[in-house]
N, CA, C and O atoms as a Tinker XYZ file with bonds, in Angstrom:
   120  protein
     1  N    -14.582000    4.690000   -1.905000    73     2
     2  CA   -14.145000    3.645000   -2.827000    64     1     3
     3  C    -14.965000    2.369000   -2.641000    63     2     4     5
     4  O    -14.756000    1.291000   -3.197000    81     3
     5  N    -15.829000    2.633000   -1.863000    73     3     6
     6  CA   -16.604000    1.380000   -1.021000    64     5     7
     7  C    -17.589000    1.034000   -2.679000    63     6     8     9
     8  O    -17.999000   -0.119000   -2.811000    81     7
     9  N    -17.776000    1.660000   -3.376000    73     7    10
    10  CA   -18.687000    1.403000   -4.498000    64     9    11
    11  C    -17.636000    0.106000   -5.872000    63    10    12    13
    12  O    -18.006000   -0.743000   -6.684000    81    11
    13  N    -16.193000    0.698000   -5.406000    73    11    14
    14  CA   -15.584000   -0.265000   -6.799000    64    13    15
    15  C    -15.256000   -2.069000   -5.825000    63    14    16    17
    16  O    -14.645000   -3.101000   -6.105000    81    15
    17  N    -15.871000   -1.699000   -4.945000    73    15    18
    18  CA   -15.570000   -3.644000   -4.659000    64    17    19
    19  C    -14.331000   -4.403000   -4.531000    63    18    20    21
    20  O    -13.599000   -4.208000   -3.561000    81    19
    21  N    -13.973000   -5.449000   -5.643000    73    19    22
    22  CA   -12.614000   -5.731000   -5.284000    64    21    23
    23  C    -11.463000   -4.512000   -5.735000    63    22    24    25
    24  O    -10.286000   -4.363000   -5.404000    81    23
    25  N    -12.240000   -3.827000   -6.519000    73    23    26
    26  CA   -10.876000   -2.692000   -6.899000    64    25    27
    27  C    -10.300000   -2.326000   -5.420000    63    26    28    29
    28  O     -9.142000   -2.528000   -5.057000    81    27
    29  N    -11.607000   -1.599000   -4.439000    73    27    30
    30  CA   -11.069000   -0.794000   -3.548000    64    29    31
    31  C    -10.435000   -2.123000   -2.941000    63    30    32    33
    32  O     -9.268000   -2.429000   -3.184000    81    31
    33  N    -11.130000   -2.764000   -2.274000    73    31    34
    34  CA   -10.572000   -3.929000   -1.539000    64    33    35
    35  C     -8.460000   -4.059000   -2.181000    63    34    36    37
    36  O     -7.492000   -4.164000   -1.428000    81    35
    37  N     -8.450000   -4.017000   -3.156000    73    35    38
    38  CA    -7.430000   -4.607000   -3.661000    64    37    39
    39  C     -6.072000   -3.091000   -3.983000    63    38    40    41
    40  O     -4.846000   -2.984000   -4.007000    81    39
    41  N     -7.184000   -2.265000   -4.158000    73    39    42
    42  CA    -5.903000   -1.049000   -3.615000    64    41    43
    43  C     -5.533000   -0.439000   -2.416000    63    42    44    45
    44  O     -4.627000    0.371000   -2.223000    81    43
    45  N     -6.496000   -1.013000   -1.473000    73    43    46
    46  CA    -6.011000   -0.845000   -0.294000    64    45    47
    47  C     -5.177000   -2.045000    0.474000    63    46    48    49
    48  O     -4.687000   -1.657000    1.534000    81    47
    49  N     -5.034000   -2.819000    0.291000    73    47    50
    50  CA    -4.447000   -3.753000    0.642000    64    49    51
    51  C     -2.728000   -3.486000   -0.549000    63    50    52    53
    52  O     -1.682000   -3.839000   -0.004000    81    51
    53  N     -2.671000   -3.200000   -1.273000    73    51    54
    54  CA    -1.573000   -2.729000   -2.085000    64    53    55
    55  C     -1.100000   -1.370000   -1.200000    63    54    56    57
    56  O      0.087000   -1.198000   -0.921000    81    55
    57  N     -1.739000   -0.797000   -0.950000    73    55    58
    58  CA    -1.429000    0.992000    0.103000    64    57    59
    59  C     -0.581000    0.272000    1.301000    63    58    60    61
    60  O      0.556000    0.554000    1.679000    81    59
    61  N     -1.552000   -0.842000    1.838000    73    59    62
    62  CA    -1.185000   -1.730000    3.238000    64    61    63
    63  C      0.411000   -2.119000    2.724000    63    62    64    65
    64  O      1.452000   -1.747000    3.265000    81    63
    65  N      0.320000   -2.672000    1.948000    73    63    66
    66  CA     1.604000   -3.403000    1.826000    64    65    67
    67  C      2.802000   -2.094000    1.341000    63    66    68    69
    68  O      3.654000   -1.664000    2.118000    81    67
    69  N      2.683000   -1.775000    0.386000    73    67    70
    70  CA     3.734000   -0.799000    0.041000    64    69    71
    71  C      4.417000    0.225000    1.149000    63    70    72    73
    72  O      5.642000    0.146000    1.242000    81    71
    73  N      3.904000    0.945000    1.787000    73    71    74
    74  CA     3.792000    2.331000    2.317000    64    73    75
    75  C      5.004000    1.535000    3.621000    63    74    76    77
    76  O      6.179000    1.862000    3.456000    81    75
    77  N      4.714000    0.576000    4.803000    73    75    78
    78  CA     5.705000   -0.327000    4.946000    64    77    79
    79  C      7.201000   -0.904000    4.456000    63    78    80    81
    80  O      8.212000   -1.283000    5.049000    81    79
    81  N      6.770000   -0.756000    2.961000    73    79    82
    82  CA     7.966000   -1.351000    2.015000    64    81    83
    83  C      8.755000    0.080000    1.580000    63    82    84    85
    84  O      9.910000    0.072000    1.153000    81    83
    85  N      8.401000    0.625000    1.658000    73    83    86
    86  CA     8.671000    2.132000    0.900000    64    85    87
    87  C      9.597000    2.632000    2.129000    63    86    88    89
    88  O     10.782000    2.940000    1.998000    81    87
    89  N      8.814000    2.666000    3.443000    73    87    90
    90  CA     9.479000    3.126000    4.442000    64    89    91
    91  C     10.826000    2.396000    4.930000    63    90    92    93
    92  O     11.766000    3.013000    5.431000    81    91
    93  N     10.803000    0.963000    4.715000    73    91    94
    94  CA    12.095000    0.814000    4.887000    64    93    95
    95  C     12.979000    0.280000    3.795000    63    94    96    97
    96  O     13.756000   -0.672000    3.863000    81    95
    97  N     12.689000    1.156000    2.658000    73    95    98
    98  CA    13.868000    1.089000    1.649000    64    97    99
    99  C     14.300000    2.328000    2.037000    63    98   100   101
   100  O     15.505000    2.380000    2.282000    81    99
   101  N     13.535000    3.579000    2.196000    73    99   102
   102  CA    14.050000    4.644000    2.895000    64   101   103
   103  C     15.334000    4.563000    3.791000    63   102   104   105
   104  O     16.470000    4.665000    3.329000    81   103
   105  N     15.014000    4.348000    5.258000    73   103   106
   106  CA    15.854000    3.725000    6.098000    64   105   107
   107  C     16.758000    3.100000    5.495000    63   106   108   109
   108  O     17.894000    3.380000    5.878000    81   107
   109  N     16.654000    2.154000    4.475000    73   107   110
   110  CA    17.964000    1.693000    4.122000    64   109   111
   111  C     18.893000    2.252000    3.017000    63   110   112   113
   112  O     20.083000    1.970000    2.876000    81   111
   113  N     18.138000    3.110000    2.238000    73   111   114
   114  CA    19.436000    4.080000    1.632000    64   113   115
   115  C     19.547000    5.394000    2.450000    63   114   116   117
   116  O     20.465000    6.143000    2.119000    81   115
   117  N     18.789000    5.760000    3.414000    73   115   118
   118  CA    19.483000    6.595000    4.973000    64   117   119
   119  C     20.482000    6.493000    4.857000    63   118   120
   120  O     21.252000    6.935000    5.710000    81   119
């Protein structure tokens, strides 16, 4: 993804953040 620039830059940092957020909405309807 190293070729799209801020795309990649900016969907990985969205992966960073979510995947965190995801995991503890999980945990909280556990």
């Amino acid at each position: 993804f190293d070729f799209l620039g801020k795309d990649s830059i900016r969907y990985r940092n969205t992966v960073e953040v979510e995947l965190p957020v995801y995991e503890a909405i999980g945990r909280f309807k556990a």
